[in-house]
C-alpha positions as CSV (number, residue, x, y, z in Angstrom):
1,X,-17.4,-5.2,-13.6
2,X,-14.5,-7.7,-13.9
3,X,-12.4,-8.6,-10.8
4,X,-9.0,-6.3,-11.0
5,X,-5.9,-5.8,-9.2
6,X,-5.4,-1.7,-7.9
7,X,-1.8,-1.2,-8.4
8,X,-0.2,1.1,-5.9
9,X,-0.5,4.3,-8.0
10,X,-4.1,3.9,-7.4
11,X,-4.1,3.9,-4.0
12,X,-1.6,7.3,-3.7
13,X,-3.2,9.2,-6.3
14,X,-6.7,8.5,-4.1
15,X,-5.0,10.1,-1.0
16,X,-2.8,12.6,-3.3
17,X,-3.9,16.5,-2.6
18,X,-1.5,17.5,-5.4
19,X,-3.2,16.3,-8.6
20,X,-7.0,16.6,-8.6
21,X,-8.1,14.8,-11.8
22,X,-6.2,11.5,-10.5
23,X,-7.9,11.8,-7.0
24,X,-10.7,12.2,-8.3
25,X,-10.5,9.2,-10.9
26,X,-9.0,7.1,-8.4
27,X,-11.9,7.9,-6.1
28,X,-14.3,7.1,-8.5
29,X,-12.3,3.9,-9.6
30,X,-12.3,2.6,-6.1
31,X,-16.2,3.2,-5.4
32,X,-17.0,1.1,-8.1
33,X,-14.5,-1.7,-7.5
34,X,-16.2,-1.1,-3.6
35,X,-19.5,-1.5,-5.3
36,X,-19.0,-4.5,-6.8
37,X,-16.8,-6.4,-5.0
38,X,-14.7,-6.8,-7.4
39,X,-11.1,-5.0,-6.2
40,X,-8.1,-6.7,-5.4
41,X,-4.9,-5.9,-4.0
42,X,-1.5,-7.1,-2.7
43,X,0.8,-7.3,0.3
44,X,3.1,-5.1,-2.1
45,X,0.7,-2.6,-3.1
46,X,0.4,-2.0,0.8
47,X,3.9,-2.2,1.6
48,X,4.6,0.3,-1.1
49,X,1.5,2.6,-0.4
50,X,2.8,3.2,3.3
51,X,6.5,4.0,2.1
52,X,5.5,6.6,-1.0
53,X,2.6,8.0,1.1
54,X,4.8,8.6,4.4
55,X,8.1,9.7,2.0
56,X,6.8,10.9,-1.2
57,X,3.4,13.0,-1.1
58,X,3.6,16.8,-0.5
59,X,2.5,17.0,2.7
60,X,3.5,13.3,3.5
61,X,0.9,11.3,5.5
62,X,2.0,10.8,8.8
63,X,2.2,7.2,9.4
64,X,-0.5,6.9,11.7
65,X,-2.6,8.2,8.3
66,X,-1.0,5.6,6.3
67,X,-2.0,3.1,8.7
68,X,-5.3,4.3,8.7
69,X,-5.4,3.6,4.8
70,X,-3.6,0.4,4.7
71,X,-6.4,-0.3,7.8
72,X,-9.3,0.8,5.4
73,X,-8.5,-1.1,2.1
74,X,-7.9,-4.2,3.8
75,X,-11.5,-4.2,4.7
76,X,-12.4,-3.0,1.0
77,X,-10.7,-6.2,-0.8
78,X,-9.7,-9.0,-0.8
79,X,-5.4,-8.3,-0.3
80,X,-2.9,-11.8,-1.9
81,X,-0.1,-12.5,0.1
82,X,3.7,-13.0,-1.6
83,X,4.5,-16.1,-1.5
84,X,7.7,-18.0,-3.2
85,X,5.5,-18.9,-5.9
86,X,4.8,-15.3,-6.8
87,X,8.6,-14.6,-6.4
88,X,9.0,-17.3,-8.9
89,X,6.7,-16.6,-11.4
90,X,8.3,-12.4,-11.1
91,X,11.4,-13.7,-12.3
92,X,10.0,-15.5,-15.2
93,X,8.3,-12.6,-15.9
94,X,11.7,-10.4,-15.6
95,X,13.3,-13.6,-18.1
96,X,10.2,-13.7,-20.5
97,X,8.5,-10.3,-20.7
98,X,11.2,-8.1,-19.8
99,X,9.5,-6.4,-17.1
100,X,10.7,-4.3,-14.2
101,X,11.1,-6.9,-11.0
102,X,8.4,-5.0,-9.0
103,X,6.2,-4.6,-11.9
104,X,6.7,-8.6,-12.6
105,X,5.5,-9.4,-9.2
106,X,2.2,-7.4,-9.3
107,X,1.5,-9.3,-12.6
108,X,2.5,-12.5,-11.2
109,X,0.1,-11.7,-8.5
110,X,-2.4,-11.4,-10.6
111,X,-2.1,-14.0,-12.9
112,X,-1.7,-16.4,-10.3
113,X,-4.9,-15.3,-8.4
114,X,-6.7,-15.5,-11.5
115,X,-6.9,-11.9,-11.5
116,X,-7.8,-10.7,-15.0
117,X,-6.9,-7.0,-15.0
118,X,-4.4,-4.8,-13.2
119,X,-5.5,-1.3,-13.2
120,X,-2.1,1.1,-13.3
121,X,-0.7,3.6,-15.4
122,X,2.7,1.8,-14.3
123,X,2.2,-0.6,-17.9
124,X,1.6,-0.3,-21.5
125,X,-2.5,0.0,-21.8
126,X,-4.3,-2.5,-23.4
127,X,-1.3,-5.1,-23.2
128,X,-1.9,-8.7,-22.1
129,X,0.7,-10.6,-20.9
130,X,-1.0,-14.6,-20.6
131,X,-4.4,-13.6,-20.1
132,X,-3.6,-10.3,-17.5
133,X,-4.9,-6.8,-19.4
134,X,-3.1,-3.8,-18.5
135,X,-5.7,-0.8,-18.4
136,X,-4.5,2.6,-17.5
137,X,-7.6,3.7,-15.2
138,X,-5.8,7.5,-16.0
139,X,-5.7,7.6,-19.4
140,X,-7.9,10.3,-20.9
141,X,-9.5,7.3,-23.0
142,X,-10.3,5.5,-20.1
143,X,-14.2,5.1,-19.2
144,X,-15.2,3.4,-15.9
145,X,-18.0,1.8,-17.7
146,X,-16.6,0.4,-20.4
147,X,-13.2,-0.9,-18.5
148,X,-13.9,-4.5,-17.9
């Protein structure tokens, strides 16, 4: 499996009682990026899991669960800091790509880690922006083994 970058939608949808299928393909998502080794994450992606988990889900976490979760996939993967150089490389990727700020930095992330993929349904599937793939892990196309 090839070393990718869980965008935050992964890491609700895992802890989200409301949608099944997408709990159930995060979960599965997850094990295998646990499995291999091969999972990444951000400062963002925590950041922003805490906020839509405590504000957003129906129930909400309390934040003593979202801490629990932050707690528990920091000890899954590896998780990149922001730095200025990330911040940076966002805003070329606002000027160049057109992308959404937030969305810019997870790439940046990414492509500045060396990390190959980023796995969201945030981004158009099957786009590369210099040498980062967007795969949708919740598209009904999508096959775990056949991802990477």
């Amino acid at each position: 499996m090839a070393i990718a970058l869980l965008d935050t939608n992964v890491l609700v949808y895992f802890v989200d009682p409301e949608d099944h299928k997408k709990q159930q393909r995060a979960e599965e998502v997850m094990n295998a990026l646990r499995a291999s080794q091969n999972g990444r994450l951000s400062v963002q992606n925590l950041a922003e899991f805490f906020y839509t988990a405590t504000r957003k889900l129906k129930p909400p976490l309390s934040p003593g669960q979202a801490i629990e979760q932050i707690d528990r996939f920091q000890t899954l993967w590896p998780v990149f800091s922001l730095t200025p150089v990330i911040v940076t490389e966002a805003a070329r990727g606002v000027r160049d790509h057109q992308l959404a700020y937030y969305d810019a930095q997870i790439w940046a992330t990414a492509r500045l880690n060396g990390v190959p993929i980023i796995l969201s349904e945030d981004f158009q599937t099957g786009r590369t922006l210099e040498g980062v793939r967007f795969v949708n892990p919740f598209a009904d196309d999508f096959q775990l083994n056949k991802w990477h």
